[in-house]
N, C-alpha and C positions, 0 to 999 in steps of 0.2 A: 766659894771663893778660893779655896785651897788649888782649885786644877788649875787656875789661873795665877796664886803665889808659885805652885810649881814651874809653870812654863815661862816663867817672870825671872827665877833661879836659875832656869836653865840658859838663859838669852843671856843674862850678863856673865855666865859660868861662859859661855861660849863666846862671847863679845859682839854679839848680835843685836845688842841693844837699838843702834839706826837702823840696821834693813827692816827692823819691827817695827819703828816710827813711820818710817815711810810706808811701809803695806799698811798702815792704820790709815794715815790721811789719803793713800786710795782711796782706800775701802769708802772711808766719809764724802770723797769729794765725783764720785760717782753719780750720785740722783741730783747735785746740783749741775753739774754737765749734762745729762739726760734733759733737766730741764729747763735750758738753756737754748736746745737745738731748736729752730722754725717747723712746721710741720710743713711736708711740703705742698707745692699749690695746686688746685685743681685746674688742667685743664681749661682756655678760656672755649668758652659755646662759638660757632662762626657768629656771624653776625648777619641779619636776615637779613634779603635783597628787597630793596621796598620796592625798586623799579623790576618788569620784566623786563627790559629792552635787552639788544645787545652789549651794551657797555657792563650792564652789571655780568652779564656773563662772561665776559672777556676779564672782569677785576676777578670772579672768582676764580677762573682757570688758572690765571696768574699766580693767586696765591697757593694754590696746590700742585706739588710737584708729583709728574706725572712717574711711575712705577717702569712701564715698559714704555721705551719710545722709539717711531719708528726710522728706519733706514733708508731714503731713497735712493734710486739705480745711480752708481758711482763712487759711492760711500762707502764699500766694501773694501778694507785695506788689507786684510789676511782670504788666504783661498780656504774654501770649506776644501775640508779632506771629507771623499766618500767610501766607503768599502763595495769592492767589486767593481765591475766595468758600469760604465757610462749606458742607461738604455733610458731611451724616448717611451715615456707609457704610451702616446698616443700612435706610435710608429706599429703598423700590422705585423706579425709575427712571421720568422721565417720562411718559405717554403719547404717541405719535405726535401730530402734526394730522393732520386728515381732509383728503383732497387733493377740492380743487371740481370737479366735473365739469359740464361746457360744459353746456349748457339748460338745468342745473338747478338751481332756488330755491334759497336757500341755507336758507330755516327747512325745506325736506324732505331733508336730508341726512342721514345718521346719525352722531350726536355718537361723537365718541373714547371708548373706554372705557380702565378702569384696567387698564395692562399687566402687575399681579401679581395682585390679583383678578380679572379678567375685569369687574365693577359698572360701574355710571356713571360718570362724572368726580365730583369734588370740585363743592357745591353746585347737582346737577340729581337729575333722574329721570327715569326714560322709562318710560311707561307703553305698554303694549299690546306685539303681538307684533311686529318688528323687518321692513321692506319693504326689499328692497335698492334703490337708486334705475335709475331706467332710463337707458341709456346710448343709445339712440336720440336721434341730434341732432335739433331741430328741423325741419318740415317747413321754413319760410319761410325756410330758410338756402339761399343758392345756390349749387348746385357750383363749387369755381374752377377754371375753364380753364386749364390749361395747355400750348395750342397755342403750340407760336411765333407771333410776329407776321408778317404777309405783309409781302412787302418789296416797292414796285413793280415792275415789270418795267422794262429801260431801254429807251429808244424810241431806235431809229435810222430815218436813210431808208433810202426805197429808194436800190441801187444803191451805196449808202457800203460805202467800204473800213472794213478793221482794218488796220493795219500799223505796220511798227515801223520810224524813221527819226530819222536822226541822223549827226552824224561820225562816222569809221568809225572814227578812234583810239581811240573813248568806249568805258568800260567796257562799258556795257550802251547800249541803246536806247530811245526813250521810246516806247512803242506810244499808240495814239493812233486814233481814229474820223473819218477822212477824208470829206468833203462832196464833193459835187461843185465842179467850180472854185475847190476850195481849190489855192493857193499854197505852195510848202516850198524853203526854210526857212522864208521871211514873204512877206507882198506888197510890200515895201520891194524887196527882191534877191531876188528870184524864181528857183529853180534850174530848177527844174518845176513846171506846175500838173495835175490830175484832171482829167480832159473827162466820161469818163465808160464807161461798157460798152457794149462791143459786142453784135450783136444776140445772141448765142450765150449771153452771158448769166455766160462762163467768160473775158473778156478783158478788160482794165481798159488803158485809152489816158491816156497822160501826154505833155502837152507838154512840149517839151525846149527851154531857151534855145541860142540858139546859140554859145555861150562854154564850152559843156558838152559834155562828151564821155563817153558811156557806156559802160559795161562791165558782162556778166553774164549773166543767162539770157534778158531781153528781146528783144525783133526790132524794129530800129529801120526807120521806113517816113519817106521812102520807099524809102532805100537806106543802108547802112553808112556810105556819104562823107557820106548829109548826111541825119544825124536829126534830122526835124523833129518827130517823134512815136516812141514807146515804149509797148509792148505787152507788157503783163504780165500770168502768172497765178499764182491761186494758189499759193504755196510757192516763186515767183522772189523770185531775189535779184537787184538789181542797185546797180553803184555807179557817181555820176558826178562828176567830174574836172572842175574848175571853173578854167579857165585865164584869163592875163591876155593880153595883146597880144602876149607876146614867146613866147605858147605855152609858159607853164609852171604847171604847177599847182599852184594857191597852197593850195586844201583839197580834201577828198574827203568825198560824204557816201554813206550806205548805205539801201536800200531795200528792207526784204523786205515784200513782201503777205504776210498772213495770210489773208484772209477777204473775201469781197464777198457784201454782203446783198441776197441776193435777193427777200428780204421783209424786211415791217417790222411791227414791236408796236405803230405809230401805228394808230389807227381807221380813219384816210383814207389809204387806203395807193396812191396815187394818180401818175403822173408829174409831175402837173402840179402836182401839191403839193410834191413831190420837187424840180421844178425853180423854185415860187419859194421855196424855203428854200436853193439854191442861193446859195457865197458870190459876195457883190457886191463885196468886194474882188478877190475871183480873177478875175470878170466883166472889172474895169477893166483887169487887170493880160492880159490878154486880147486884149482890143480894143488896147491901146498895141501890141502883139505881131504883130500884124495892120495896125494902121497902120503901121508901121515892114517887117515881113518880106510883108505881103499876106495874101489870103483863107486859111483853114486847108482841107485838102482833106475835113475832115471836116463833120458837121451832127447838128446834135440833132433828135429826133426827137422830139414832146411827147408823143406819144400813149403809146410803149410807154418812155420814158424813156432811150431808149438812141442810140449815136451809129453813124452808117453813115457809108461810106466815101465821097465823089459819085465820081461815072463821071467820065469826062476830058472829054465833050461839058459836065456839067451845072457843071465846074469851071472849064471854061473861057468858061462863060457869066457865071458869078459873078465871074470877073478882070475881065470886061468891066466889069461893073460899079460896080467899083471906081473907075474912071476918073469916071461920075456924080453919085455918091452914097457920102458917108463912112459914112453909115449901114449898108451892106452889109458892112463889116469885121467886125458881130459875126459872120457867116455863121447866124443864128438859133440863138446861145449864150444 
């Protein structure tokens, strides 16, 4: 009894005493309403037809209304909307077109016919009996070729390398078609120039700066202590060591021949053509090389394109003349 003197305290502390009257006679007046309500009726059964005839069937349809009823023709007040064009299922299906074939007319072809009766198309006739067309192309059409195109040949001189040079760090190498009295790196800082092949035809001669010190498969002449020239064949490698004053080497580059042409794809395949398409920068860078170090003990020869070595009599005639004439330093480069 006490939680109930308390909430009793509290109702009139708070002045709630009616709203709690009334939630009580709710509360009370609840199952007499509940039992008050009718329950609702079942459903009556139809009522059986004693008669078969048609009358009882006409009272029962009456009494039942029908779910879906029908429409007859006229009674349709809204247009059905259909998606896509209008087609007759029962209507035969198009004819094909007739595919053109190349030379020929277009009035000699033979029209489409109907794909359910086999007849003519809609609005024609054909008369007579039916030619199939010929399928032989015209004479006046010209085959098309399909050779590849030539491509020119590349023209190198006589006596020009193939080879591949560069620093030796570098990933790869840049190969490259070498001239005669060409310069490498440049003709600015010259490491080596091409003179040219020996009479043999299998030896390819490189001047060597003297700041440069080689290494590899080459023969340096005139001796290992002082290469003034380098002889390389075919499939040598060689690498040379570019020193400063204090004899240290600041880079290193690399040298392999590939290939020396013994002929060429030019028309005039000539020495003398060979040697004036010789570089004229390598020329100068040449002659200063000679001014400064003296005669080269080698000679170009115009005739067969190639350079020989002179004898020591015909070497020491050409120092002579040095002392004369500046002119004699190209040694006839």
């Amino acid at each position: 009894m006490k939680p109930l003197e308390t909430i009793w305290r509290q109702l009139l502390q708070r002045r709630l005493l009616p709203v709690a009257i009334l939630l009580i006679a709710a509360l009370a007046a609840i199952p007499f309403v509940l039992a008050s309500e009718p329950e609702p009726a079942a459903p009556a059964a139809p009522a059986p037809v004693a008669g078969g005839g048609a009358e009882s069937l006409t009272t029962a349809t009456a009494d039942t209304k029908s779910i879906v009823s029908l429409v007859a023709n006229g009674e349709r007040t809204k247009r059905r909307r259909v998606l896509g064009a209008r087609k007759n299922p029962f209507s035969p299906a198009a004819a094909p077109k007739a595919t053109p074939v190349p030379g020929l007319a277009p009035a000699t072809q033979q029209p489409a016919t109907d794909a359910v009766t086999g007849g003519s198309p809609a609005g024609g006739s054909i008369s007579g009996p039916s030619t199939p067309p010929s399928l032989t192309p015209p004479s006046s059409t010209p085959p098309t070729s399909l050779d590849p195109p030539v491509l020119p040949k590349p023209r190198y001189e006589l006596y020009s390398l193939t080879v591949r040079f560069g620093a030796s760090e570098a990933e790869s190498l840049e190969k490259l078609n070498l001239a005669r009295l060409k310069a490498l790196p440049s003709t600015v800082d010259p490491v080596l120039v091409y003179l040219g092949v020996e009479k043999d035809e299998k030896t390819a001669v490189f001047l060597v700066d003297a700041a440069v010190e080689p290494q590899g498969d080459g023969i340096c002449r005139p001796n290992p202590a002082n290469c003034e020239t380098i002889h390389l064949r075919e499939g040598d490698t060689e690498f040379f060591d570019v020193k400063d004053e204090a004899g240290n080497v600041t880079e290193q580059f690399q040298l392999d021949l590939l290939n020396i042409k013994r002929s060429t794809t030019a028309s005039a395949a000539k020495a003398k053509t060979a040697r004036a398409h010789a570089s004229k920068a390598g020329r100068r860078v040449l002659h200063a090389h000679q001014a400064r170090s003296g005669p080269l003990r080698y000679r170009y020869e115009a005739k067969s394109g190639t350079v020989r070595k002179l004898d020591a009599k015909a070497f020491k005639a050409l120092v002579a003349k040095t002392s004369r004439a500046a002119a004699a330093f190209s040694g006839g480069f």
